[in-house]
C-alpha positions, 0 to 999 in steps of 0.5 A: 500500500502506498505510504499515506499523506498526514496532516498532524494538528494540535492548538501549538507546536514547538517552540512552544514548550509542552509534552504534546507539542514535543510528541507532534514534533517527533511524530512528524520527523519520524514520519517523514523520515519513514517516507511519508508527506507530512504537514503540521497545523498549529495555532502557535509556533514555528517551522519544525523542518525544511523539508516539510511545510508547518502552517500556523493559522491563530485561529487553531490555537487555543488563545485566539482572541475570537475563539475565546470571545466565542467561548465567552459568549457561549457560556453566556447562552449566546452560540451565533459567534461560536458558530460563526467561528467553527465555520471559519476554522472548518473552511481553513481546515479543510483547504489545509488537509487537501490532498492529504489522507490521514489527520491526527488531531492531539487533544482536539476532541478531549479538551476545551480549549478551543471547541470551534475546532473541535466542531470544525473536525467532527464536521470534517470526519462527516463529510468523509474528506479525509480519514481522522484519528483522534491522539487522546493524551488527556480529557478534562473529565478525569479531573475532580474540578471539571466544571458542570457545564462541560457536561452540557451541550455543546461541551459534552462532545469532549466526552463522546466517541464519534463514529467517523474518527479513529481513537488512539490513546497513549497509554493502557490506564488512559485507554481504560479512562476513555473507555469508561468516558465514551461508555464502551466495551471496546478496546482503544488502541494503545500507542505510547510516546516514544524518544528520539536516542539520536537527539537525545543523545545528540549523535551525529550524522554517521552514528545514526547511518550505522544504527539505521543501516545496521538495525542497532535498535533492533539488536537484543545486546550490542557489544563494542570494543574500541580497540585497535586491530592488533593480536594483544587485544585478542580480538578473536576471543571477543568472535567466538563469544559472539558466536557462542551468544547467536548460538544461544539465540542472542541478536547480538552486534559487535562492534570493533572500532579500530583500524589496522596499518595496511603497510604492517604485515602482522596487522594485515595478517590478523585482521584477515584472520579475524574476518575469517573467523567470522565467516567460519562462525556465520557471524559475519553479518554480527560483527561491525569492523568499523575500520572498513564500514561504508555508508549505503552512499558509500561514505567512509566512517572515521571513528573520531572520540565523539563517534566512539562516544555515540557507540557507548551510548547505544551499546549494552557493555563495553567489552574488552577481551585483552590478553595484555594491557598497560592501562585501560583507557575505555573503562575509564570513559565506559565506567563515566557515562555508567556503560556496564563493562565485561572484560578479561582479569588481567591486572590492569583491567581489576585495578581500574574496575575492582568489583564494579565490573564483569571479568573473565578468564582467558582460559574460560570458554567462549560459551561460559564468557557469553553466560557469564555476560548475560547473567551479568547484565540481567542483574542490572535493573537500569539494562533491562529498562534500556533494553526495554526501551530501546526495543518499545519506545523508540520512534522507529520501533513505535513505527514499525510496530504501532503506527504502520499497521494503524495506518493500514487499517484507517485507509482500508475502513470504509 
């Protein structure tokens, strides 16, 4: 099915400050990203990207000057401004949405912020021009100060499923919460808000190329060794591992930043013994030597300090299987950021880590070195809700396992 086109409007967008102006954002970068046209409608903001249109209309916001003397009369049981206004609001919206296939609405149709909207989309789901979901963060009827006339006429429209617009809700408490409002038996989908590691974390441009090219996000433990490709760092052993995990069924990655000097015979040597290795254990597509990864448009990465700094950040451990060392620089910049380290017992590596660290045996096989990781990490609390999170709320993951099929679904209903 071709990709729909989606027009996402809330009352403001970003720079205004709030938790659904930042969830639209996200939701409108991740959606263009995954190949759709978007457009963004709000009352209040600026441009969120160049390469999609934002329009900003103060008749969408919820400080409008004429909606709010509308809502001023409205309550003083005069409804002509009211209408007047929710016909103004109807006209620009349904110019706005042309040529698109799906709007979702943030709040719009459970806040009261600005009911001429609200009416503007009901009319809109009516007449069938565009399919429309309804995005409900919240509803002032969970509140115990909800004014009584919110549940008079034409307020109660706030506490009503419509039967032309699609409902999600962003979590399962929430979804209980509607469904009692709406008076249902049916379930409301859940979709939760997601993060963004790339920007949270504010990883550059070939970071994000390996994580997306190599599905990272996907992985169930990524592994890194900032090592250059030399034999003391023993880097074979760290292989065999890898193997002795898929073996196990871990979607495993390991990833080796360094590189080796080509005009060295011994590293040459080594290194096309390690891709041997890898190949011999059908964990080729498991390793990342990042010495020779190129880009899908056939970029070179150069593994500089913030783009080894990246790979902490989205790694599960630092691992680092050295058969000899003076120091051991990457516990150091592993044990700052809080990455969970696994690593041969040589003296240096147990000077640095003492009893904060997972350590091994040169001597252990690779099947007792990949339990002994795994049990390691399943004692740490904060790895499994990384882990967690990293597989159910990331945007991409969001996408592929929520939004896609929602999408599907609201173009094939009649």
């Amino acid at each position: 099915m071709k990709k729909p086109k989606i027009v996402l409007l809330h009352y403001s967008s970003p720079p205004v400050v709030g938790g659904v102006e930042e969830v639209m954002k996200q939701q409108a970068l991740l959606l263009h990203r995954q190949g759709h046209k978007v457009k963004v409608i709000s009352g209040k903001g600026e441009s969120l990207s160049r390469e999609f249109p934002t329009m900003i209309a103060p008749v969408f916001s919820s400080l409008n000057p004429h909606v709010d003397l509308a809502l001023k009369e409205l309550k003083a049981g005069k409804a002509d401004r009211f209408k007047y206004v929710g016909d103004v609001i109807y006209e620009d919206l349904k110019r706005e949405v042309n040529l698109y296939d799906i709007l979702i609405v943030h709040n719009v149709m459970t806040m009261p912020y600005n009911l001429p909207l609200t009416y503007a989309v009901k009319k809109l789901s009516e007449n069938h021009q565009i399919k429309i979901i309804s995005w409900n963060h919240d509803s002032i009827y969970f509140y115990p100060d909800c004014p009584d006339m919110y549940h008079s006429e034409p307020w109660d429209i706030l506490k009503k499923r419509l039967p032309y617009i699609n409902y999600v809700c962003i979590s399962k408490f929430r979804c209980k919460q509607f469904q009692e409002l709406y008076k249902i038996k049916e379930t409301i989908p859940a979709i939760p808000d997601g993060i963004d590691p790339a920007g949270f974390f504010q990883l550059d441009l070939d970071s994000q190329k390996i994580i997306h090219e190599q599905k990272l996000y996907e992985a169930d433990l990524i592994m890194v060794q900032p090592s250059r490709l030399i034999p003391r760092k023993n880097i074979e052993l760290g292989l065999k591992v890898v193997g002795a995990m898929k073996r196990m069924g871990v979607d495993v990655r390991y990833l080796i930043t360094g590189s080796y000097d080509p005009h060295e015979q011994r590293d040459v040597k080594y290194y096309r013994r390690l891709k041997k290795i890898a190949k011999d254990l059908n964990i080729a597509d498991e390793v990342i030597f990042i010495a020779e990864y190129r880009t899908k448009n056939g970029k070179k990465i150069i593994p500089n300090h913030s783009f080894i700094r990246d790979l902490y950040f989205i790694a599960d451990i630092l691992f680092m299987p050295s058969s000899s060392e003076g120091f051991g620089l990457p516990l150091l910049e592993a044990g700052v950021i809080k990455l969970p380290i696994a690593c041969s017992d040589i003296p240096p590596f147990l000077e640095i880590g003492g009893n904060h660290i997972c350590t091994f045996s040169l001597t252990d096989s690779p099947d007792r070195i990949a339990d002994n990781i795994l049990q390691f990490l399943s004692t740490i609390p904060t790895h499994k809700m990384y882990r967690d999170i990293i597989k159910n709320y990331v945007w991409d993951s969001i996408y592929h396992n929520h939004l896609e099929p929602l999408f599907q679904k609201v173009m094939t209903n009649q």
